[in-house]
N, CA, C and O atoms as CSV, one atom per row, in Angstrom:
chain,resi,resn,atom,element,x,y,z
A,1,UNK,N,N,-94.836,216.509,33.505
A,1,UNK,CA,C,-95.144,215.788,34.735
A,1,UNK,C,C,-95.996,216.664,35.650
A,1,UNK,O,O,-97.022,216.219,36.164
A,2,UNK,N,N,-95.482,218.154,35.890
A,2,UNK,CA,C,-96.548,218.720,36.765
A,2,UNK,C,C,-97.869,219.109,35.916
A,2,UNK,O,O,-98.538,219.956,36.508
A,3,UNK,N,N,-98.384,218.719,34.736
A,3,UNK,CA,C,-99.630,218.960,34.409
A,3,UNK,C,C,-100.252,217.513,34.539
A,3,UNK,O,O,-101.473,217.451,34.688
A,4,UNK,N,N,-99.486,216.298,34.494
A,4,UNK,CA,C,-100.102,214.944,34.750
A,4,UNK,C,C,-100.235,215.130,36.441
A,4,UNK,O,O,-101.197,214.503,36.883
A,5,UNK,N,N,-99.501,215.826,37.405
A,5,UNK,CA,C,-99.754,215.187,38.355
A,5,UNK,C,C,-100.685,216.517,39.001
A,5,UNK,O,O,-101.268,216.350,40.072
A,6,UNK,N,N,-100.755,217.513,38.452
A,6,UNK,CA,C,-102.078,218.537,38.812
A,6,UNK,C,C,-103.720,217.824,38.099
A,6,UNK,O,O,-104.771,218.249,38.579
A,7,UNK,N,N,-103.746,217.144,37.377
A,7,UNK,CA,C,-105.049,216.737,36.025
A,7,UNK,C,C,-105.500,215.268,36.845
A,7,UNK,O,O,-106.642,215.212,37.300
A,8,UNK,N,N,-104.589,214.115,37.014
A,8,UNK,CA,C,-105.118,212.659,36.365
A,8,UNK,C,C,-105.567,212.753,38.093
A,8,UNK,O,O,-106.718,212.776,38.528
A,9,UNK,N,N,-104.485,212.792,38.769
A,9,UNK,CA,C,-105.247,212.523,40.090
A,9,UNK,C,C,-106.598,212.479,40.790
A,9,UNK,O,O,-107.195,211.758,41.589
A,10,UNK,N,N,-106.781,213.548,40.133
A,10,UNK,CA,C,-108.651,214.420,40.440
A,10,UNK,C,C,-109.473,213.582,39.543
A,10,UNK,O,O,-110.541,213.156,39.983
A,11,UNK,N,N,-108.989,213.201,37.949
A,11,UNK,CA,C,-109.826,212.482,37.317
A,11,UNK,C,C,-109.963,210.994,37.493
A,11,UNK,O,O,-110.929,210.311,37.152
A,12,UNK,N,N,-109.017,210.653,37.991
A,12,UNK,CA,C,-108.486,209.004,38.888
A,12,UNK,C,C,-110.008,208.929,40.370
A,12,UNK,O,O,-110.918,208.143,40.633
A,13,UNK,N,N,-109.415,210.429,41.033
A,13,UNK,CA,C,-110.511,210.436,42.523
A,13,UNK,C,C,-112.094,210.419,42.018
A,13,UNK,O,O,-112.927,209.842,42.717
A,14,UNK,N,N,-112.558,211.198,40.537
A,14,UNK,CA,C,-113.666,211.114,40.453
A,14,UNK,C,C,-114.497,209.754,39.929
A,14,UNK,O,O,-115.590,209.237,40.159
A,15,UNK,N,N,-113.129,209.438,38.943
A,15,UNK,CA,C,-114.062,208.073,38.558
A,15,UNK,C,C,-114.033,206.714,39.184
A,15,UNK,O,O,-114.589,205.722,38.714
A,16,UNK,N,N,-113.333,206.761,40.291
A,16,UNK,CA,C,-113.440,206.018,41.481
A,16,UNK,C,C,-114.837,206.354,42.285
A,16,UNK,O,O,-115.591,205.398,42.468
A,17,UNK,N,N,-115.144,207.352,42.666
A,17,UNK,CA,C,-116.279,207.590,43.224
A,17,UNK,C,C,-117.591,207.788,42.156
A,17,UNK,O,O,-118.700,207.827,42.688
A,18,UNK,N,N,-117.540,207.875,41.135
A,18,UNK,CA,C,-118.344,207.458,40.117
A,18,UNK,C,C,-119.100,206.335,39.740
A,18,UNK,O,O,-120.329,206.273,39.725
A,19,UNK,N,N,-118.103,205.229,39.362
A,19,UNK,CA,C,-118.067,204.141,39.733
A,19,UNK,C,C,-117.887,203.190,40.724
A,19,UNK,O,O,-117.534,202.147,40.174
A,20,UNK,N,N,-117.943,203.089,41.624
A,20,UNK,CA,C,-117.626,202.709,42.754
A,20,UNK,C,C,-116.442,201.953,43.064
A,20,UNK,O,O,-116.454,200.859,43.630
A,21,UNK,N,N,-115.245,202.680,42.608
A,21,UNK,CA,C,-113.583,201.886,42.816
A,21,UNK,C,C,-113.110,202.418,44.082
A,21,UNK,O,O,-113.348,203.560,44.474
A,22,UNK,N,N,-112.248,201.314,44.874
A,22,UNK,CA,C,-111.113,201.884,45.936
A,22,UNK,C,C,-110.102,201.434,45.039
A,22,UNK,O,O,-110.107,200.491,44.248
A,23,UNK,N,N,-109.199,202.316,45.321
A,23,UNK,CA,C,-107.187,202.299,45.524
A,23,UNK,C,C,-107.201,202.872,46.755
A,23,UNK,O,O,-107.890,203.235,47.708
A,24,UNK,N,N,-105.817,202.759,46.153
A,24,UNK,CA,C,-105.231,203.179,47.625
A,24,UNK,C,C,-104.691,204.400,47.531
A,24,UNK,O,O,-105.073,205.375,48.179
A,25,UNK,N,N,-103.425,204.385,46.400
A,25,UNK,CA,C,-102.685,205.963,45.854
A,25,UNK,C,C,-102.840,205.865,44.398
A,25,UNK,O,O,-103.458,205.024,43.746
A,26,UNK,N,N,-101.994,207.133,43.917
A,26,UNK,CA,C,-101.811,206.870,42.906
A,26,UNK,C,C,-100.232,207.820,42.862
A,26,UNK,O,O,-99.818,208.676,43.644
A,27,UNK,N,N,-99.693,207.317,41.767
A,27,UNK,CA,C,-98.565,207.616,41.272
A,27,UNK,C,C,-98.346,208.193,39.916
A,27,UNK,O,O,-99.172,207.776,39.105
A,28,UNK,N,N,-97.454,209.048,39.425
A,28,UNK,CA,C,-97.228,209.904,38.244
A,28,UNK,C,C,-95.758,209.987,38.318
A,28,UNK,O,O,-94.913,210.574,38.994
A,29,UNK,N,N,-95.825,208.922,37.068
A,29,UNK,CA,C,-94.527,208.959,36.546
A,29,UNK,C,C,-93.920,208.597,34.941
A,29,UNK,O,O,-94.559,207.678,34.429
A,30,UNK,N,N,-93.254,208.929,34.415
A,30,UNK,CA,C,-92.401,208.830,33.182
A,30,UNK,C,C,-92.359,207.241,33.047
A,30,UNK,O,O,-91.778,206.501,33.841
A,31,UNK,N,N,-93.193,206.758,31.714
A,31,UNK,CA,C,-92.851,204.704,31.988
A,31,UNK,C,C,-93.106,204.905,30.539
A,31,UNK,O,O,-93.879,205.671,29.963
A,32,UNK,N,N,-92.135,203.893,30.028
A,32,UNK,CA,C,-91.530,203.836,28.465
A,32,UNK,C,C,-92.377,203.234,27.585
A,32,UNK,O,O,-92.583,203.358,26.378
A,33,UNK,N,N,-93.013,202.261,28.833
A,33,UNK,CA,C,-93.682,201.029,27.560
A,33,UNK,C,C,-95.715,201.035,28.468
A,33,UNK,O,O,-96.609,200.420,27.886
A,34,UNK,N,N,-95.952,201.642,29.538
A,34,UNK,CA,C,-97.300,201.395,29.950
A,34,UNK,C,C,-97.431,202.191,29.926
A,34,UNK,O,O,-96.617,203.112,30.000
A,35,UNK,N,N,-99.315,202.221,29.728
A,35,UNK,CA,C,-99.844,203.820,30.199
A,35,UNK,C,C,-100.173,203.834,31.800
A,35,UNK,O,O,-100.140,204.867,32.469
A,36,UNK,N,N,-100.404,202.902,32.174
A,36,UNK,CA,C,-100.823,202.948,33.837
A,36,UNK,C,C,-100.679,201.188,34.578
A,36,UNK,O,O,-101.060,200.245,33.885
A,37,UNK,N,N,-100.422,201.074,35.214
A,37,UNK,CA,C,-100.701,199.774,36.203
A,37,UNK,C,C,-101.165,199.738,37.415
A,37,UNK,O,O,-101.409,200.832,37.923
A,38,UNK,N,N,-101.341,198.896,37.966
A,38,UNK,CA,C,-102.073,198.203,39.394
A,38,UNK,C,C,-101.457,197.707,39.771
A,38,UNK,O,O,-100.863,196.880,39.080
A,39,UNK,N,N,-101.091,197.897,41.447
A,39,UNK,CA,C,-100.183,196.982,42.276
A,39,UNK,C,C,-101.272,196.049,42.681
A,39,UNK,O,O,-102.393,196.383,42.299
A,40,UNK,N,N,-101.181,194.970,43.362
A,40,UNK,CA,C,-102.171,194.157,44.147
A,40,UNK,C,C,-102.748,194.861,45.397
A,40,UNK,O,O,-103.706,194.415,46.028
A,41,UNK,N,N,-102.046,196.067,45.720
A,41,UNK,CA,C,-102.004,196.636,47.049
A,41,UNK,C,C,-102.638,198.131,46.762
A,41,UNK,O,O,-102.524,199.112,47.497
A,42,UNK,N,N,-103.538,198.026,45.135
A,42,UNK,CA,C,-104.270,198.814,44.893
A,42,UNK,C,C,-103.637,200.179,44.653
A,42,UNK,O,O,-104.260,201.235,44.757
A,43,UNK,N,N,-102.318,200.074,44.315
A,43,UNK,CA,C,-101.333,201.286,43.680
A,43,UNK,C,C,-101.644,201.824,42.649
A,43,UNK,O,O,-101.836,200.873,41.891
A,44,UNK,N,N,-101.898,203.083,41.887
A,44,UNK,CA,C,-102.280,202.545,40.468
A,44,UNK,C,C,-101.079,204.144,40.372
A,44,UNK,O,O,-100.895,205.209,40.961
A,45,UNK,N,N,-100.316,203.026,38.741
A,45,UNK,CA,C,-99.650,204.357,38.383
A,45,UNK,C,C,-99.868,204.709,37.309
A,45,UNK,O,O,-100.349,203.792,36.642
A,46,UNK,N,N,-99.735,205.762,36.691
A,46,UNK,CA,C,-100.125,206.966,35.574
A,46,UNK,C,C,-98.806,206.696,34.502
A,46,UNK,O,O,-97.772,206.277,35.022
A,47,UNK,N,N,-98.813,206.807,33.789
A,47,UNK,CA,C,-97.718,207.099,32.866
A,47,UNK,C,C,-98.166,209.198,32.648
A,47,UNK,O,O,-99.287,209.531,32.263
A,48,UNK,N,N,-97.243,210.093,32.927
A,48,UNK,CA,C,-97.047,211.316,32.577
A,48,UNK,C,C,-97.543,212.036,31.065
A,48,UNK,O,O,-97.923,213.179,30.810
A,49,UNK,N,N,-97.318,210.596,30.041
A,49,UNK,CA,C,-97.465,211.578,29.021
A,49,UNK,C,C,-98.775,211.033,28.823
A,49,UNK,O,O,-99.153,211.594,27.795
A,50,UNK,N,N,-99.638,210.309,29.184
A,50,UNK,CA,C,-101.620,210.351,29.480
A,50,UNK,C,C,-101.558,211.865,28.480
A,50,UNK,O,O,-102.285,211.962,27.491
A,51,UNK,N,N,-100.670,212.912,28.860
A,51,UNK,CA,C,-101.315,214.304,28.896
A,51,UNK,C,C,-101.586,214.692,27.799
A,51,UNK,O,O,-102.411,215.562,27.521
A,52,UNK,N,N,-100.628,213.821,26.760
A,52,UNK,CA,C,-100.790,213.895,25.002
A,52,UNK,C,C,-102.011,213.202,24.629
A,52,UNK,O,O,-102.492,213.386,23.511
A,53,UNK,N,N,-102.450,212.566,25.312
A,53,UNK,CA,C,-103.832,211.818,24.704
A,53,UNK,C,C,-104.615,212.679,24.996
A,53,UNK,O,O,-104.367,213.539,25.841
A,54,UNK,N,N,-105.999,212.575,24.166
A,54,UNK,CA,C,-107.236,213.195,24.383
A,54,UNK,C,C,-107.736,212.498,25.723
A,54,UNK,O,O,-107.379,211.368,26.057
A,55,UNK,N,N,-108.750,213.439,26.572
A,55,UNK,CA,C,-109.576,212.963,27.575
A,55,UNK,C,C,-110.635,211.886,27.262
A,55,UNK,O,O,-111.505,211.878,28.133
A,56,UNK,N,N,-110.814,211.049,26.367
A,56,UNK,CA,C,-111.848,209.595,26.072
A,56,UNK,C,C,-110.514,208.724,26.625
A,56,UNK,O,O,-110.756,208.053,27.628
A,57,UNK,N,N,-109.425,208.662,26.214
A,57,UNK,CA,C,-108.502,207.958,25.863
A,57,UNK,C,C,-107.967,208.020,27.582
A,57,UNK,O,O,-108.411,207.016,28.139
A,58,UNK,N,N,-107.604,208.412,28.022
A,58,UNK,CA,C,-107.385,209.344,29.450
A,58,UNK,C,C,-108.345,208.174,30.566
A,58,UNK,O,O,-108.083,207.216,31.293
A,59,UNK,N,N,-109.461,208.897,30.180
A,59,UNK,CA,C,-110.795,207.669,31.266
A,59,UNK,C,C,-110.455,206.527,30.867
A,59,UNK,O,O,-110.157,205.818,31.828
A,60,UNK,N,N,-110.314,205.768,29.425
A,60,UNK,CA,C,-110.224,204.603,28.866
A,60,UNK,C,C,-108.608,203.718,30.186
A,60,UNK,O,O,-108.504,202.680,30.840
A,61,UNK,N,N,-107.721,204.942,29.919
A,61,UNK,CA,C,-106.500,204.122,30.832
A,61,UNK,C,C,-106.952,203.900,32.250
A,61,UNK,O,O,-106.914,202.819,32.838
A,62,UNK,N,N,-107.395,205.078,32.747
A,62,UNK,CA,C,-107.706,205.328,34.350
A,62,UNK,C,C,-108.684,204.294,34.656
A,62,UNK,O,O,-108.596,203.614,35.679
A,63,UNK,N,N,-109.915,204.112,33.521
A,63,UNK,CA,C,-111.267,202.690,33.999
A,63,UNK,C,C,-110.024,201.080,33.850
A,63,UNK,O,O,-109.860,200.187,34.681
A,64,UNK,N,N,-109.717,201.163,33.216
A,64,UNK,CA,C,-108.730,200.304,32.921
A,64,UNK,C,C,-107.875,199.760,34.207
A,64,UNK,O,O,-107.963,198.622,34.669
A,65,UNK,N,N,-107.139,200.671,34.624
A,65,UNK,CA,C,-106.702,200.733,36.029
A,65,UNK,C,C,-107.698,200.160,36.880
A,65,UNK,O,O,-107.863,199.040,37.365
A,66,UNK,N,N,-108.230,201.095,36.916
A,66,UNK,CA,C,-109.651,200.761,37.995
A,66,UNK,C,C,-109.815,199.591,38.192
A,66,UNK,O,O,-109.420,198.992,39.192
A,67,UNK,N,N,-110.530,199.030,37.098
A,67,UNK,CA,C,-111.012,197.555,37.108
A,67,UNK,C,C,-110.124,196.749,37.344
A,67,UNK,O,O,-110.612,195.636,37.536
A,68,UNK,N,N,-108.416,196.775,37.474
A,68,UNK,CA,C,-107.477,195.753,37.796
A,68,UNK,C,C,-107.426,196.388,39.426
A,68,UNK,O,O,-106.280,196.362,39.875
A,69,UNK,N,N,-108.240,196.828,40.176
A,69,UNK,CA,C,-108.485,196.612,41.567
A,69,UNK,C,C,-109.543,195.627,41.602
A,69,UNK,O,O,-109.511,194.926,42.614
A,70,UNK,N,N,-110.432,195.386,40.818
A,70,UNK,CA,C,-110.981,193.999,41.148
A,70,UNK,C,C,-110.636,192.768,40.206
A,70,UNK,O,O,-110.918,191.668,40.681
A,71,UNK,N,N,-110.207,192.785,39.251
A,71,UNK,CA,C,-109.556,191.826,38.266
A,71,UNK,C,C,-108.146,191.838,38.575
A,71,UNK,O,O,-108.147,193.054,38.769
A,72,UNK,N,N,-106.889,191.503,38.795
A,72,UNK,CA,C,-105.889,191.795,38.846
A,72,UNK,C,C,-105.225,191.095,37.660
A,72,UNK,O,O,-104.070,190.670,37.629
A,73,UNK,N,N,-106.219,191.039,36.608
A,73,UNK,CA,C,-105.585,190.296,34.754
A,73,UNK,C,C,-106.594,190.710,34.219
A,73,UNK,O,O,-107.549,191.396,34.581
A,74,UNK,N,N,-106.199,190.082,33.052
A,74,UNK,CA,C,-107.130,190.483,31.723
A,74,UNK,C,C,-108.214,189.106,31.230
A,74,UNK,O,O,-108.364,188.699,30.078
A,75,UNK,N,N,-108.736,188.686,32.216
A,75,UNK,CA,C,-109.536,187.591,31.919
A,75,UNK,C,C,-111.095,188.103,31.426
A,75,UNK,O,O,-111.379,189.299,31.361
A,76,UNK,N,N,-111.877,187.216,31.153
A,76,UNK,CA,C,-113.192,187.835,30.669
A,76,UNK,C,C,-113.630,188.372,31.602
A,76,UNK,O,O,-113.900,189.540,31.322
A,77,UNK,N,N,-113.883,188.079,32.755
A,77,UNK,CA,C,-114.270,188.958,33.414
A,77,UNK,C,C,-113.653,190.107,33.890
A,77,UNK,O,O,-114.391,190.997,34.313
A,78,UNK,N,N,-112.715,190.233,33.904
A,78,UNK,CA,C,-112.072,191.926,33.905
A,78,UNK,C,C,-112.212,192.799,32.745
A,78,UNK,O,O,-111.965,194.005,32.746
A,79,UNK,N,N,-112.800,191.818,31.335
A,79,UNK,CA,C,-113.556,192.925,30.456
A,79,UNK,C,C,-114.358,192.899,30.021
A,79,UNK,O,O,-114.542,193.403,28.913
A,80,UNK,N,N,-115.305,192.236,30.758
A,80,UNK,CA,C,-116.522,192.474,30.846
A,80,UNK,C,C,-116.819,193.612,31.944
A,80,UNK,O,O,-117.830,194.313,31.999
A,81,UNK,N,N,-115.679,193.637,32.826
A,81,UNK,CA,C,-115.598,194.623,33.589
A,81,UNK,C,C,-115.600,196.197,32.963
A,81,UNK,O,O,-116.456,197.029,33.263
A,82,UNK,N,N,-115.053,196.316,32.512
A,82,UNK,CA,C,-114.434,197.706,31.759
A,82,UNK,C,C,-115.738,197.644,30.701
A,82,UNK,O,O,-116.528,198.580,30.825
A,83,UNK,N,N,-116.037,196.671,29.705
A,83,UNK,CA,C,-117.016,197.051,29.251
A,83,UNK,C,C,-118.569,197.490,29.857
A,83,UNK,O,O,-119.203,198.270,29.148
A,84,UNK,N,N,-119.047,197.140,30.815
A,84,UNK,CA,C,-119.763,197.395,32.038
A,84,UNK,C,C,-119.873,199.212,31.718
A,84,UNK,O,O,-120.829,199.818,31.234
A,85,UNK,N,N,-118.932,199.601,32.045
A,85,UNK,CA,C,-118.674,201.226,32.415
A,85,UNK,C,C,-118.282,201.854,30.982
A,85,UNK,O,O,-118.484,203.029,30.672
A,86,UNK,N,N,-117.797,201.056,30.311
A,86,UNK,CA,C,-117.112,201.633,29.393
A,86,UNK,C,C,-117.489,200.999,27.751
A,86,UNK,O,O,-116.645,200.529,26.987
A,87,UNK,N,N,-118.909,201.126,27.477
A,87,UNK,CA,C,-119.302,199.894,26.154
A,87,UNK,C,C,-118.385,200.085,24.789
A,87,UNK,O,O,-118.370,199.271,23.866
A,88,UNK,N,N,-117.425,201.636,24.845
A,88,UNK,CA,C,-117.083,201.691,23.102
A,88,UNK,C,C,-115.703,201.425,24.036
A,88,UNK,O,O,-114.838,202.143,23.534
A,89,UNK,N,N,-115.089,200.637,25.272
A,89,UNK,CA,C,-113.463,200.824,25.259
A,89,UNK,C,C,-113.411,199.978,24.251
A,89,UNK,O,O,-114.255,199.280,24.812
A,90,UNK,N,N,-113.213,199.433,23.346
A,90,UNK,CA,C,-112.437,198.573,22.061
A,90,UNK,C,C,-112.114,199.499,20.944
A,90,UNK,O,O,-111.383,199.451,19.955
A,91,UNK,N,N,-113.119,200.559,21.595
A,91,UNK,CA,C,-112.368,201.758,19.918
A,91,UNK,C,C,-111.445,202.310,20.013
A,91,UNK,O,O,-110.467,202.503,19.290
A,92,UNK,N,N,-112.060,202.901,21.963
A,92,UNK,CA,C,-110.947,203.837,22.103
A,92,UNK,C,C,-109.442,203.247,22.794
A,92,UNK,O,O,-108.462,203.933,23.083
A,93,UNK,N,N,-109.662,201.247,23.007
A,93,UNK,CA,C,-108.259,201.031,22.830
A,93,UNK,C,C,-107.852,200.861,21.344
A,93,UNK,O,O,-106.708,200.427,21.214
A,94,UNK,N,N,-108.529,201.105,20.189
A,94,UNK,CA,C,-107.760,201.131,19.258
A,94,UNK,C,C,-107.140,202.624,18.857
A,94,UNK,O,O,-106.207,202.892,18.100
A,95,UNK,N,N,-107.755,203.250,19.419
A,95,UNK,CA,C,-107.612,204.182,18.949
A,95,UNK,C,C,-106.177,204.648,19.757
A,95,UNK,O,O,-105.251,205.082,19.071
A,96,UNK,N,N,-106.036,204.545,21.182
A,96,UNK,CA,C,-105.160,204.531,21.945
A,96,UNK,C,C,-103.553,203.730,21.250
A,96,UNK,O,O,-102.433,203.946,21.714
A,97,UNK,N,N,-103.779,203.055,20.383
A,97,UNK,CA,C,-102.781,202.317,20.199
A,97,UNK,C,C,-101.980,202.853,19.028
A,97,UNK,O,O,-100.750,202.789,19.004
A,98,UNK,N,N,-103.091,203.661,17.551
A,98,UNK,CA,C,-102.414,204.572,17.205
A,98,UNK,C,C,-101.862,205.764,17.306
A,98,UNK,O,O,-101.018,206.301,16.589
A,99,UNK,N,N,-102.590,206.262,18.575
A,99,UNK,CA,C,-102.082,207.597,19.021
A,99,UNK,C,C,-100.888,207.237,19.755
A,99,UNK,O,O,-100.065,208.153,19.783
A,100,UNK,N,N,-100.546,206.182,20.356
A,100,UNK,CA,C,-99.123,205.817,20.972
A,100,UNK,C,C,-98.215,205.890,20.124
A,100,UNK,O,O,-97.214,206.316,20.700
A,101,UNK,N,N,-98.031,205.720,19.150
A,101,UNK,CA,C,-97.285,205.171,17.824
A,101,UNK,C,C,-96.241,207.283,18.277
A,101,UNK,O,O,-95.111,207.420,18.745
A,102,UNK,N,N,-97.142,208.322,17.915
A,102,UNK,CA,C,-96.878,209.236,17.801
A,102,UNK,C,C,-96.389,210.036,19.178
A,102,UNK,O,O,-95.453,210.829,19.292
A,103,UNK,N,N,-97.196,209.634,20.040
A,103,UNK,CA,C,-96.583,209.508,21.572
A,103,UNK,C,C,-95.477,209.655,22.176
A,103,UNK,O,O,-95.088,210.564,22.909
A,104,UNK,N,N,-94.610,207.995,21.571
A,104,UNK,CA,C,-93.247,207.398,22.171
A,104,UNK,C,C,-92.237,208.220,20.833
A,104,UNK,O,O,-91.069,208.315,21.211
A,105,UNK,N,N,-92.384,208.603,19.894
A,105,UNK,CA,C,-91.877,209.526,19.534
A,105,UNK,C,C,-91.742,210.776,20.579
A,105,UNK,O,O,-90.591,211.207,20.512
A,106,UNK,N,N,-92.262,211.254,21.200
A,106,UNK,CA,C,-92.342,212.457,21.587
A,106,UNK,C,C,-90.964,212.010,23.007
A,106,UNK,O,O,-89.889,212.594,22.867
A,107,UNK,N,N,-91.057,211.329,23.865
A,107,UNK,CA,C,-90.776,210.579,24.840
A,107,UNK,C,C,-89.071,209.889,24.677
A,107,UNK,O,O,-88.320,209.387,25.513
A,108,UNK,N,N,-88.909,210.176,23.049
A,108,UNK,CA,C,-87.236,210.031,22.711
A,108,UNK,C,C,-86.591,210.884,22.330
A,108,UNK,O,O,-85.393,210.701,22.111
């Protein structure tokens, strides 16, 4: 937890100002089944173990986030959103999905 909450924050603040995202905070915490979410009130939280993933995979959650400050679902246009910024996220959510597998092992 203190290497997720020294790392994602800064990489959360840059690719907000990168891309042009507001939130509001962000949060770092231990979550069983997400890697990150969006409050409506522009909360966005981290799942801690981000820290086992590689950094593609890392931006992939955080743009992800991001874009549910202006999408608050997964409709086409919220990925057309993410694809916008992000043209290979479909690999690296696949890829994200087998590296979880090995992950939530770690996490029991």
């Amino acid at each position: 937890i203190k290497e997720a909450k020294a790392s994602l924050p800064d990489r959360l603040d840059y690719m907000a100002t990168e891309y042009d995202f507001e939130y509001d905070s962000v949060r770092i915490k231990s979550m069983k089944c997400r890697w990150g979410s969006c409050s409506s009130q522009k909360i966005i939280s981290l799942n801690c173990y981000l820290m086992e993933m590689p950094w593609h995979i890392i931006d992939y959650v955080i743009l992800h986030e991001l874009c549910h400050t202006k999408h608050l679902n997964h409709s086409a246009n919220f990925w057309g959103l993410v694809e916008t910024y992000m043209p290979d996220y479909k690999l690296r959510k696949k890829e994200m999905h087998i590296l979880q597998k090995r992950i939530h092992q770690l996490q029991f």
